[in-house]
PyMOL Python script that loads the backbone (N, CA, C, O; Angstrom):
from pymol import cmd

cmd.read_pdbstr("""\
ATOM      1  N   UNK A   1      80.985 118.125 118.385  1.00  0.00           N
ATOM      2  CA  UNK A   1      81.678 118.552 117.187  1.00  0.00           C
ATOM      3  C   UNK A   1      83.163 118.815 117.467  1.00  0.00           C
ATOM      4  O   UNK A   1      84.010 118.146 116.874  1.00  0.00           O
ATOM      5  N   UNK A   2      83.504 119.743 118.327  1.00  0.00           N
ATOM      6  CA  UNK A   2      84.953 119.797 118.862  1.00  0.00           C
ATOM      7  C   UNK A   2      85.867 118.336 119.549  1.00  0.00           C
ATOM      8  O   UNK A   2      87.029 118.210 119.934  1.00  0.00           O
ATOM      9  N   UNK A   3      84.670 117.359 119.465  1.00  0.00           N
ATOM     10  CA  UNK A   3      85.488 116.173 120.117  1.00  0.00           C
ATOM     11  C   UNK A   3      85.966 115.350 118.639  1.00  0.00           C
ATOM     12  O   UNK A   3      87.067 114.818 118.503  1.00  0.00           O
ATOM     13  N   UNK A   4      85.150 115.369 117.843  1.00  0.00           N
ATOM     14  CA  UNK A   4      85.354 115.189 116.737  1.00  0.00           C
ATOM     15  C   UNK A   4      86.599 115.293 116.270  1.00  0.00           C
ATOM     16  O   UNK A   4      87.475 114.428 116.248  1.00  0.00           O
ATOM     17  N   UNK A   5      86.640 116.698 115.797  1.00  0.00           N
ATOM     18  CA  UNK A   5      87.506 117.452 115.201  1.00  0.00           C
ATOM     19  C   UNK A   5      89.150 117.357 116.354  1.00  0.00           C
ATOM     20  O   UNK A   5      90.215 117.311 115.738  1.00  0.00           O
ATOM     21  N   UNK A   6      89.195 117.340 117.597  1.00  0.00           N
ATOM     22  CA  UNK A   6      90.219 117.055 118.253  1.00  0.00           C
ATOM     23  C   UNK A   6      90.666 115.254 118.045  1.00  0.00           C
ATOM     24  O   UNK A   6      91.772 114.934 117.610  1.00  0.00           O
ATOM     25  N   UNK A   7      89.670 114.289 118.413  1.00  0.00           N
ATOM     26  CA  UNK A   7      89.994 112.867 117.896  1.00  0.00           C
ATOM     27  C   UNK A   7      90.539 112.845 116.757  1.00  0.00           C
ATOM     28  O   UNK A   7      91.185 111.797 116.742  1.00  0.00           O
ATOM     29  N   UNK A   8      90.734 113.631 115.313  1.00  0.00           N
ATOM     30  CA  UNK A   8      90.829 113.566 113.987  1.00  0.00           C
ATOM     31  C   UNK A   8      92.143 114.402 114.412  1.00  0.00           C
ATOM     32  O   UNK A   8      92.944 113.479 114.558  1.00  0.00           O
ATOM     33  N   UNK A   9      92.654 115.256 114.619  1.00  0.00           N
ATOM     34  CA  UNK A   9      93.888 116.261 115.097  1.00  0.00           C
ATOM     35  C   UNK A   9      94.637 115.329 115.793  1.00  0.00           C
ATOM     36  O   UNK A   9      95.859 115.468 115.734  1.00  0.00           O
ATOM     37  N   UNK A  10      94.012 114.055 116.689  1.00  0.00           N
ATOM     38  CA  UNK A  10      95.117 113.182 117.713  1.00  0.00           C
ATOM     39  C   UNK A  10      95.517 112.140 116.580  1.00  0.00           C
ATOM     40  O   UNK A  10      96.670 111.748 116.401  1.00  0.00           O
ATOM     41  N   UNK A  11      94.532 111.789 115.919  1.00  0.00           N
ATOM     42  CA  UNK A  11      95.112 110.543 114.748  1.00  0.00           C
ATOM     43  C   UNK A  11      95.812 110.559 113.842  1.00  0.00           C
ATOM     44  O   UNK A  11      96.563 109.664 113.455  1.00  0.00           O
ATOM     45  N   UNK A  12      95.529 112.196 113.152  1.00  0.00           N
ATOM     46  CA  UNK A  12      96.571 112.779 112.654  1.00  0.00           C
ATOM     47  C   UNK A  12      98.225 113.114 113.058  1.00  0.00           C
ATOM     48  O   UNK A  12      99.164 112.970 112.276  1.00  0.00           O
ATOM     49  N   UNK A  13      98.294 113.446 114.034  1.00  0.00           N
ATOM     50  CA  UNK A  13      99.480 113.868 114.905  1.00  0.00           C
ATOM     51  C   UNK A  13     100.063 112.443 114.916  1.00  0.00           C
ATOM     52  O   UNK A  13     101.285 112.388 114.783  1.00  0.00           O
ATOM     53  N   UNK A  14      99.373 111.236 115.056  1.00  0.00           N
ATOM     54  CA  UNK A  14      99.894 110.099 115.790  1.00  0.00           C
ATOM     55  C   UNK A  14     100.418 109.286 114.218  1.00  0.00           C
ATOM     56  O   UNK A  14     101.466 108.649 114.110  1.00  0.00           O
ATOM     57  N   UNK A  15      99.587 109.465 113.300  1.00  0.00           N
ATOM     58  CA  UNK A  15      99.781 108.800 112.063  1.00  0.00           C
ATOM     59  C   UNK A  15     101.203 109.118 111.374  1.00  0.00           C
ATOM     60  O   UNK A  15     101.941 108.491 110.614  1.00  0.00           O
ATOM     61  N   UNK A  16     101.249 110.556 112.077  1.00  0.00           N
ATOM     62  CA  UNK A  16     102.889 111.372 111.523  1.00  0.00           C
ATOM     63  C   UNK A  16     103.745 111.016 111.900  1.00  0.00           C
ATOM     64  O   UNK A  16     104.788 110.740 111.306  1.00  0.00           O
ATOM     65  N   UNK A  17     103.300 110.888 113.799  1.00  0.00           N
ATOM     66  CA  UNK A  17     104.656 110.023 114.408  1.00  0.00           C
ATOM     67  C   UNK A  17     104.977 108.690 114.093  1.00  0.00           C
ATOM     68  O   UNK A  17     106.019 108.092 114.362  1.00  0.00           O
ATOM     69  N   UNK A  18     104.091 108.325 113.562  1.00  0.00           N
ATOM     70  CA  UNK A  18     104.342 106.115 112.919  1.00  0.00           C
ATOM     71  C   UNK A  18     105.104 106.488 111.903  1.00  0.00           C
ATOM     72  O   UNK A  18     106.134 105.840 111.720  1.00  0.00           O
ATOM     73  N   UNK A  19     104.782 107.638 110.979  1.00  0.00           N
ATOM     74  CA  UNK A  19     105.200 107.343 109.800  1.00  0.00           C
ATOM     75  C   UNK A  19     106.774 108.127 109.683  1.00  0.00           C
ATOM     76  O   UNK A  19     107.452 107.889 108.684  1.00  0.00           O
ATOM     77  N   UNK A  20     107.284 109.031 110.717  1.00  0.00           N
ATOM     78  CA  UNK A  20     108.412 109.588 110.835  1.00  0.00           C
ATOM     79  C   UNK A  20     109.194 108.378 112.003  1.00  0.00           C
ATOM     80  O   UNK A  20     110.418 108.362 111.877  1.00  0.00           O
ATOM     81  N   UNK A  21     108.874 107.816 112.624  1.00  0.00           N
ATOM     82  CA  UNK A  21     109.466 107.223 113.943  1.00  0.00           C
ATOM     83  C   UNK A  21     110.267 105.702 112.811  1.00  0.00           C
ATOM     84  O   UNK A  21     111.356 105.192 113.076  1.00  0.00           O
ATOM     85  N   UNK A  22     109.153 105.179 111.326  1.00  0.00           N
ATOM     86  CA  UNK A  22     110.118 104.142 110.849  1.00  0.00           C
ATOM     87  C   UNK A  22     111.584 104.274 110.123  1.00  0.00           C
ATOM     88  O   UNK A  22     112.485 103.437 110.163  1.00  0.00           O
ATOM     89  N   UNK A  23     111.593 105.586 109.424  1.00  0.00           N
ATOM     90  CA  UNK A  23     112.859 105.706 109.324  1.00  0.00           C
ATOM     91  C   UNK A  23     113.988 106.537 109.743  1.00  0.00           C
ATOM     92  O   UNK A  23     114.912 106.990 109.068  1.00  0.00           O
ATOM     93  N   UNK A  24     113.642 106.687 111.421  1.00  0.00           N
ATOM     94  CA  UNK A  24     114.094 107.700 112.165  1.00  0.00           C
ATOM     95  C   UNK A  24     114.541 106.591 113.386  1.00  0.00           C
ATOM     96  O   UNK A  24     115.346 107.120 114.153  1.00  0.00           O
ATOM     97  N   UNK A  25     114.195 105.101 113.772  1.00  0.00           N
ATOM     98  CA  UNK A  25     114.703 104.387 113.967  1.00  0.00           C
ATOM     99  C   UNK A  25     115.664 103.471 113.129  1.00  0.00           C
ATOM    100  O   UNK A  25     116.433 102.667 113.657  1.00  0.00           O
ATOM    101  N   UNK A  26     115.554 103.657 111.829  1.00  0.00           N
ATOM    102  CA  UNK A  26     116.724 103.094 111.797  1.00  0.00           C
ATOM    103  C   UNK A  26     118.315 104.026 111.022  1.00  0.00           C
ATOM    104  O   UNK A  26     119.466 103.674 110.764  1.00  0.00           O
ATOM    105  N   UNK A  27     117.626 105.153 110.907  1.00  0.00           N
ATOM    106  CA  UNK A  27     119.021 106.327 110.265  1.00  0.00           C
ATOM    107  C   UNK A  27     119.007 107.233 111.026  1.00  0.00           C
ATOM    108  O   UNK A  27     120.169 107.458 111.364  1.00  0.00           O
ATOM    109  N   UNK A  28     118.082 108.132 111.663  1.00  0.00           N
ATOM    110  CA  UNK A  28     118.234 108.982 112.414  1.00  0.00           C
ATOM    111  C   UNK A  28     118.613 108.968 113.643  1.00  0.00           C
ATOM    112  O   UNK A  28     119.460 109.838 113.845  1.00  0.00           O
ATOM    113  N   UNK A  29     118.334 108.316 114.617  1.00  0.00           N
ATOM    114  CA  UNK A  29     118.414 107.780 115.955  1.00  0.00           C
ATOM    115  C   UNK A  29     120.061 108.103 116.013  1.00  0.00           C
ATOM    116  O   UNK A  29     120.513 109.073 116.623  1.00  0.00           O
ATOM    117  N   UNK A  30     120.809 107.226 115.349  1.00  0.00           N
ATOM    118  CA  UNK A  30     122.103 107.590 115.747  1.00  0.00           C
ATOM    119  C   UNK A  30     123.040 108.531 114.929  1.00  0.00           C
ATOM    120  O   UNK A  30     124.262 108.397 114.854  1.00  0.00           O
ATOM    121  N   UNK A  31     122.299 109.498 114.327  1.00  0.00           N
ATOM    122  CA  UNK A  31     122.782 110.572 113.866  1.00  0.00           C
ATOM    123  C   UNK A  31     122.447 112.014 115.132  1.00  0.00           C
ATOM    124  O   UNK A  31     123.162 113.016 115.140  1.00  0.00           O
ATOM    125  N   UNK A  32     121.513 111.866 115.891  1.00  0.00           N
ATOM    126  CA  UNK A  32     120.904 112.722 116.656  1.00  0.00           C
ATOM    127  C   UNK A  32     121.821 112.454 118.075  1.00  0.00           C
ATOM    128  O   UNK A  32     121.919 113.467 118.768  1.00  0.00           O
ATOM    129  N   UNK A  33     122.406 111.415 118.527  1.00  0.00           N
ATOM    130  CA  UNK A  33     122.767 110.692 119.665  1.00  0.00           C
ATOM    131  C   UNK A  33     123.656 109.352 119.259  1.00  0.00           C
ATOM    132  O   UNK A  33     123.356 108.163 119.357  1.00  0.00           O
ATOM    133  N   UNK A  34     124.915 110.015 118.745  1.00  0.00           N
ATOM    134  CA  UNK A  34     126.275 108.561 118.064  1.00  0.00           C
ATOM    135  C   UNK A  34     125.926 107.522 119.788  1.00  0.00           C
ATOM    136  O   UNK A  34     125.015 108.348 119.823  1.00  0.00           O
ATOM    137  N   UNK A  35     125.884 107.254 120.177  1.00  0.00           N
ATOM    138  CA  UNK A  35     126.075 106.567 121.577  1.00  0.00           C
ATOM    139  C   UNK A  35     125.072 105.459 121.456  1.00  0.00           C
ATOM    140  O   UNK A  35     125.247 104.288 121.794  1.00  0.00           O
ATOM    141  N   UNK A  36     123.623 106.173 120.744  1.00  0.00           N
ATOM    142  CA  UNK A  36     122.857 105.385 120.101  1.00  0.00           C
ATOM    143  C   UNK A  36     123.035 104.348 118.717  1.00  0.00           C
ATOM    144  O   UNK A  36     122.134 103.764 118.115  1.00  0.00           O
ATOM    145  N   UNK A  37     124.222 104.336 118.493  1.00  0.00           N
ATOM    146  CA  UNK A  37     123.914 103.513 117.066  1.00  0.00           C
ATOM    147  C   UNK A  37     124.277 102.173 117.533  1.00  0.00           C
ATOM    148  O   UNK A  37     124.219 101.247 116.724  1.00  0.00           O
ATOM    149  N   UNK A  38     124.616 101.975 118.651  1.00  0.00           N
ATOM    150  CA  UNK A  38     124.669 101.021 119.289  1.00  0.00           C
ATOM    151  C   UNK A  38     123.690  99.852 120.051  1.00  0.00           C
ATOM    152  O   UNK A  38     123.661  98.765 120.628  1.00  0.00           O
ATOM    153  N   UNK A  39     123.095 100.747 119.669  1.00  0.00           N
ATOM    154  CA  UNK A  39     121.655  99.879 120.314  1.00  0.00           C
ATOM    155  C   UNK A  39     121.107  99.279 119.690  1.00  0.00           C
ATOM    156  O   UNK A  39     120.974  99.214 118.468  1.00  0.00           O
ATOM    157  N   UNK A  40     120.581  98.574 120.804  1.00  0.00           N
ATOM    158  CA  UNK A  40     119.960  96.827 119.995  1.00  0.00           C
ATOM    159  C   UNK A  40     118.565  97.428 119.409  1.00  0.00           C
ATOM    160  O   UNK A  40     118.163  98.589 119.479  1.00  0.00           O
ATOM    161  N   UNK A  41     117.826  96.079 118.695  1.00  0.00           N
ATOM    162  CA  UNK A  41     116.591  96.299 117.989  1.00  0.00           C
ATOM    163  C   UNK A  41     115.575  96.583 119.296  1.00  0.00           C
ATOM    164  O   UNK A  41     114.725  97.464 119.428  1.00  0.00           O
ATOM    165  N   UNK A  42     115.976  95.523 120.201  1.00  0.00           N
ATOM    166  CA  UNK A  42     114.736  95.897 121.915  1.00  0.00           C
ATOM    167  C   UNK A  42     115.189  97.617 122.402  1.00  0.00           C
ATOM    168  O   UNK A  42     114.460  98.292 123.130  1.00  0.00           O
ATOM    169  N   UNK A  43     116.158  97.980 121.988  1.00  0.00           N
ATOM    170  CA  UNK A  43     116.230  99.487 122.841  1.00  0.00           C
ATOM    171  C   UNK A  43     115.156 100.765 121.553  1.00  0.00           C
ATOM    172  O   UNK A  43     114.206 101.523 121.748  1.00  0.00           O
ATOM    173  N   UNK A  44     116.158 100.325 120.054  1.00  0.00           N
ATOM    174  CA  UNK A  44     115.048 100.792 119.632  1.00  0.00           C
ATOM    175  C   UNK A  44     113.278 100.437 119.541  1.00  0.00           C
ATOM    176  O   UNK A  44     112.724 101.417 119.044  1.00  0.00           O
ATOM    177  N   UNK A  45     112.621  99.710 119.762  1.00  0.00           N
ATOM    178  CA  UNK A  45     111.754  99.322 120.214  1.00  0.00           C
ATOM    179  C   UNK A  45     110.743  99.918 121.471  1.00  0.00           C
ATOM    180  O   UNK A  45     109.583 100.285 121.660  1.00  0.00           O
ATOM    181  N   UNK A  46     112.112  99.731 122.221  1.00  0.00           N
ATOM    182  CA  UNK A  46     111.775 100.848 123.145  1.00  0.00           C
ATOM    183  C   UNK A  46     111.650 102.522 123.437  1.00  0.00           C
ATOM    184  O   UNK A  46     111.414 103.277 124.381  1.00  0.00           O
ATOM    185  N   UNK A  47     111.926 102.580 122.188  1.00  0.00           N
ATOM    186  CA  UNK A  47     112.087 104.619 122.385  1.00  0.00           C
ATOM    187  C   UNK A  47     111.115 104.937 121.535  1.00  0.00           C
ATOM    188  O   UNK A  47     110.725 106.084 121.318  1.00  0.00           O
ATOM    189  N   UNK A  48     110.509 103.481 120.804  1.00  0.00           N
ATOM    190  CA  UNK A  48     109.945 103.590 119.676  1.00  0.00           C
ATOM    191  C   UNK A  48     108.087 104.566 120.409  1.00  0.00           C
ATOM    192  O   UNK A  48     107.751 105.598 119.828  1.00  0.00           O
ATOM    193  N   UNK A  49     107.505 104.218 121.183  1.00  0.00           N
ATOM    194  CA  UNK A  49     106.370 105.361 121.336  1.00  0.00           C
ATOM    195  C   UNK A  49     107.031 106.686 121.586  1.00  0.00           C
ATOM    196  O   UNK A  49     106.617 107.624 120.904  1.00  0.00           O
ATOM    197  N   UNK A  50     108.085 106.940 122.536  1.00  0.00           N
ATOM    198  CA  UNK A  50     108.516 108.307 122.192  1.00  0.00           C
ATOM    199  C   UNK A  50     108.834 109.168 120.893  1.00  0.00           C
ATOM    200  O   UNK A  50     108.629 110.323 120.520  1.00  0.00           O
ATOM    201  N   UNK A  51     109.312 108.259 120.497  1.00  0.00           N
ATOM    202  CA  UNK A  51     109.357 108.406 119.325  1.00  0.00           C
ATOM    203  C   UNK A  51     108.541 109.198 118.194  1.00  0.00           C
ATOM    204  O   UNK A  51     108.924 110.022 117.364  1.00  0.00           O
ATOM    205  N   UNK A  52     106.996 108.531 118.520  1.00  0.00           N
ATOM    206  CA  UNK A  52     105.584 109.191 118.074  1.00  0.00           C
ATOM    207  C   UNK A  52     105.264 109.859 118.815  1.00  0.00           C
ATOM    208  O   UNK A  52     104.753 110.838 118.271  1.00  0.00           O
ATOM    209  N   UNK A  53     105.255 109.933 119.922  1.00  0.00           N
ATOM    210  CA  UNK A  53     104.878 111.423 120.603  1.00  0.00           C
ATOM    211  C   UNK A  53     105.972 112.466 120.677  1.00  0.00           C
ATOM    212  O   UNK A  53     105.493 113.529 121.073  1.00  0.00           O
ATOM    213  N   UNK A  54     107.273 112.542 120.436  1.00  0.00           N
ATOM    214  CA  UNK A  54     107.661 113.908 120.188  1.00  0.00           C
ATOM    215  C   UNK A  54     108.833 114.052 118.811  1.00  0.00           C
ATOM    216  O   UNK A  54     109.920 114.528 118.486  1.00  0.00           O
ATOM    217  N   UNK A  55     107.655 113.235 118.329  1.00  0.00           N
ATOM    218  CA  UNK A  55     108.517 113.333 116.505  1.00  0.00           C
ATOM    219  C   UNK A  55     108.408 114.581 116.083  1.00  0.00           C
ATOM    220  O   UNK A  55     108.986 114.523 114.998  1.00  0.00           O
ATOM    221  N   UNK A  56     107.981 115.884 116.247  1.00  0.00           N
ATOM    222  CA  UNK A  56     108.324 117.388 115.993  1.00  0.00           C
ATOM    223  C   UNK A  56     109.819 117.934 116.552  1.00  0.00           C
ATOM    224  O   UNK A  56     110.713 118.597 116.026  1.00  0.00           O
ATOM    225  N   UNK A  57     109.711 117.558 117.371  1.00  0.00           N
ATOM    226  CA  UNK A  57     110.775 118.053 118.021  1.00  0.00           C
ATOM    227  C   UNK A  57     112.405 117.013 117.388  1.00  0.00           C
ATOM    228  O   UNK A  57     113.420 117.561 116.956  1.00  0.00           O
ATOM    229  N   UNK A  58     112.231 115.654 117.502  1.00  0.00           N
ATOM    230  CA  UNK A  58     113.145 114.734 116.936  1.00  0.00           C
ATOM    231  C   UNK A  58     113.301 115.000 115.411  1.00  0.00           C
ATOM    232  O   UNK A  58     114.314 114.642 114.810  1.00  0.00           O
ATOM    233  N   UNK A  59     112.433 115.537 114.904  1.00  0.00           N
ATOM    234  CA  UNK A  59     112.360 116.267 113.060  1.00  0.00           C
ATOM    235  C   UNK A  59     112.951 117.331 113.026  1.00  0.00           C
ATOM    236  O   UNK A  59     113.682 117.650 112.089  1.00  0.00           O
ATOM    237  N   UNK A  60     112.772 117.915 113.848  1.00  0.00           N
ATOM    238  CA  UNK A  60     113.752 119.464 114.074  1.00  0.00           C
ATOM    239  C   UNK A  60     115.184 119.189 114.262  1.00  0.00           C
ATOM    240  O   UNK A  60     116.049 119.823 113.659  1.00  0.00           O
ATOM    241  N   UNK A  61     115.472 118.116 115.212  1.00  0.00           N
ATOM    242  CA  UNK A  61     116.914 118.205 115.578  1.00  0.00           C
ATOM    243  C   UNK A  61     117.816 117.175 114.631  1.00  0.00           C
ATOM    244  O   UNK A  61     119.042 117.192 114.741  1.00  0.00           O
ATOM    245  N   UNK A  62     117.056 116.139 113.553  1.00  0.00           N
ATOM    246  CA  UNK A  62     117.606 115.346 112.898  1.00  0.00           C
ATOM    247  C   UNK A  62     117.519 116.138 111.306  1.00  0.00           C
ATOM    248  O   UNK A  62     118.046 115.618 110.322  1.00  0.00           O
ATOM    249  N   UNK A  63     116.763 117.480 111.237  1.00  0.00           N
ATOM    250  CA  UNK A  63     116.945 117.732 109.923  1.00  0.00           C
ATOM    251  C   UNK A  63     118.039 119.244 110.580  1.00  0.00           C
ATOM    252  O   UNK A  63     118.712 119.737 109.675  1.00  0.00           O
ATOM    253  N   UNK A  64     118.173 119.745 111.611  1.00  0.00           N
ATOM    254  CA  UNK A  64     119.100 120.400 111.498  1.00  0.00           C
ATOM    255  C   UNK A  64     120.240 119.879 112.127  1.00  0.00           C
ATOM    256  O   UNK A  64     121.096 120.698 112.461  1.00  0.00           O
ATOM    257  N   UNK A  65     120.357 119.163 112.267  1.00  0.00           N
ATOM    258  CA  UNK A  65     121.873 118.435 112.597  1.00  0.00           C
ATOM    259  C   UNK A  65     122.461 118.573 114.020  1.00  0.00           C
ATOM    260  O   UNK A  65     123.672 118.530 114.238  1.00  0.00           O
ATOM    261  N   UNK A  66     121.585 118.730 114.904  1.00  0.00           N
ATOM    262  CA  UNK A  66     122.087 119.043 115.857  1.00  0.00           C
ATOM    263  C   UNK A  66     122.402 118.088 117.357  1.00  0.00           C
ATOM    264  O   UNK A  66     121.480 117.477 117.899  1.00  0.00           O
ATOM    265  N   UNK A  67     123.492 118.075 117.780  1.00  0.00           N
ATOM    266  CA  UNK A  67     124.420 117.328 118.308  1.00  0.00           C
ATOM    267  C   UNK A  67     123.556 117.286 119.566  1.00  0.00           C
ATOM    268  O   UNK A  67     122.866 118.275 119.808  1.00  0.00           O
ATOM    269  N   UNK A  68     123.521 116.058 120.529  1.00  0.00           N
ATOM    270  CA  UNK A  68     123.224 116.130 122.010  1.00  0.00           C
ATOM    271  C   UNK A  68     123.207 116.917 122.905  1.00  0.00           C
ATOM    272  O   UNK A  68     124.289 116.579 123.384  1.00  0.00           O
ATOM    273  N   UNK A  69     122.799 117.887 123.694  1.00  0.00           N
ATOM    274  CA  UNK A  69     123.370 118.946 124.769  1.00  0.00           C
ATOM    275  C   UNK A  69     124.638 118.161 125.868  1.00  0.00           C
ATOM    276  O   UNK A  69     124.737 117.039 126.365  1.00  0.00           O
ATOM    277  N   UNK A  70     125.440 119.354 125.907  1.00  0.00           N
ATOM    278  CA  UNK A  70     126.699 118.939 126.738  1.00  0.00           C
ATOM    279  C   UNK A  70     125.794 118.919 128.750  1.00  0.00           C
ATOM    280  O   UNK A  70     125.156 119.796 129.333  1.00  0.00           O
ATOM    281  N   UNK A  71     126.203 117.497 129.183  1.00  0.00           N
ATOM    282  CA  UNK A  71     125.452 118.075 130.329  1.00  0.00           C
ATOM    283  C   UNK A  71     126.196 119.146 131.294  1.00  0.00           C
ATOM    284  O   UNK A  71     127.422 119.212 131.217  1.00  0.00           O
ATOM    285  N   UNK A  72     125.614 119.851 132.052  1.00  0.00           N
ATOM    286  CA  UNK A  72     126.231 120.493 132.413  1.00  0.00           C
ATOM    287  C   UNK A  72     125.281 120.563 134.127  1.00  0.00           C
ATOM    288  O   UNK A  72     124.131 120.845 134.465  1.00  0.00           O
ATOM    289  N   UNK A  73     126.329 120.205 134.715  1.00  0.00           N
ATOM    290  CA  UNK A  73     125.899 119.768 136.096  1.00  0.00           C
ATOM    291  C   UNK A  73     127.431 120.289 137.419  1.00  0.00           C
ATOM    292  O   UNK A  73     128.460 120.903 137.136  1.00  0.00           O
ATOM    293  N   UNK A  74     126.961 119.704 138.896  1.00  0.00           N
ATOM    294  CA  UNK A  74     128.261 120.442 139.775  1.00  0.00           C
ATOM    295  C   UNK A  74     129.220 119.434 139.395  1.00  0.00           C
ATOM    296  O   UNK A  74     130.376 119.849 139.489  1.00  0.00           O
ATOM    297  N   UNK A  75     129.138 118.526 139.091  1.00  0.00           N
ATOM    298  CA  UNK A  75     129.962 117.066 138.848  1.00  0.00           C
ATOM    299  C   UNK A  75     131.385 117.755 138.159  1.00  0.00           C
ATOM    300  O   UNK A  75     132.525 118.013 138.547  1.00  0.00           O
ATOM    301  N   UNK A  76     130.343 117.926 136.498  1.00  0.00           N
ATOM    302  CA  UNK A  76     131.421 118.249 135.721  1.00  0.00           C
ATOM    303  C   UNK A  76     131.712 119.967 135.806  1.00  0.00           C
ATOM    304  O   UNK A  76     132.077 120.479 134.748  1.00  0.00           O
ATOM    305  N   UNK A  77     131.621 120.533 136.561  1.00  0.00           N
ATOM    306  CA  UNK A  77     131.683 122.018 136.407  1.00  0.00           C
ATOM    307  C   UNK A  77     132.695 122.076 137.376  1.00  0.00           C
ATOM    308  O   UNK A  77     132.948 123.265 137.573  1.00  0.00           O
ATOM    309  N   UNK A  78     133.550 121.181 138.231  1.00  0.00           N
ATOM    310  CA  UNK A  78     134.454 120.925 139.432  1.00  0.00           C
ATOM    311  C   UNK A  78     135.868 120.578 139.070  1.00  0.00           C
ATOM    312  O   UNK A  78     136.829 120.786 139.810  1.00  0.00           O
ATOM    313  N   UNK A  79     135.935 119.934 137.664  1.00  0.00           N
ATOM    314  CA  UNK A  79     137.124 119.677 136.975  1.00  0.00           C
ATOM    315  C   UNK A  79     137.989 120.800 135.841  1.00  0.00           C
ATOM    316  O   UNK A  79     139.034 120.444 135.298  1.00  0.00           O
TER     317      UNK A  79
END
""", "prot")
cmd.dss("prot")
cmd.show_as("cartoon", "prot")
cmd.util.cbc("prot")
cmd.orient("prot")
């Protein structure tokens, strides 16, 4: 019964990410990451299962607007 009910919770989860990942490849992607609007149809393609697996998190940062993290490493912390 719990395998059930978890298989139905994974198809669900996954059905959200198909259905958020089609128009989040082609408007969101480079609203979340400008560096991205550059990319070809094979790159989006390629981000495209990430895409469905952490479309909560990519929904969060494309409905609040929020910009790339600055990296912050010894590289750039030296200049």
């Amino acid at each position: 019964m719990i395998a059930i009910w978890l298989e139905r919770i994974i198809w669900i989860y996954t059905a959200l990410g198909v259905v958020f990942t089609t128009p989040f490849l082609f408007k969101g992607v480079q609203k979340i990451d400008p560096s991205a609007a550059a990319g070809s149809w094979g790159f989006r393609l390629m981000i495209s299962p990430g895409c469905v697996l952490f479309w909560p998190l990519l929904a969060y940062r494309w409905w609040r607007k929020i910009p790339p993290p600055i990296e912050q490493n010894a590289h750039r912390r030296s200049f």
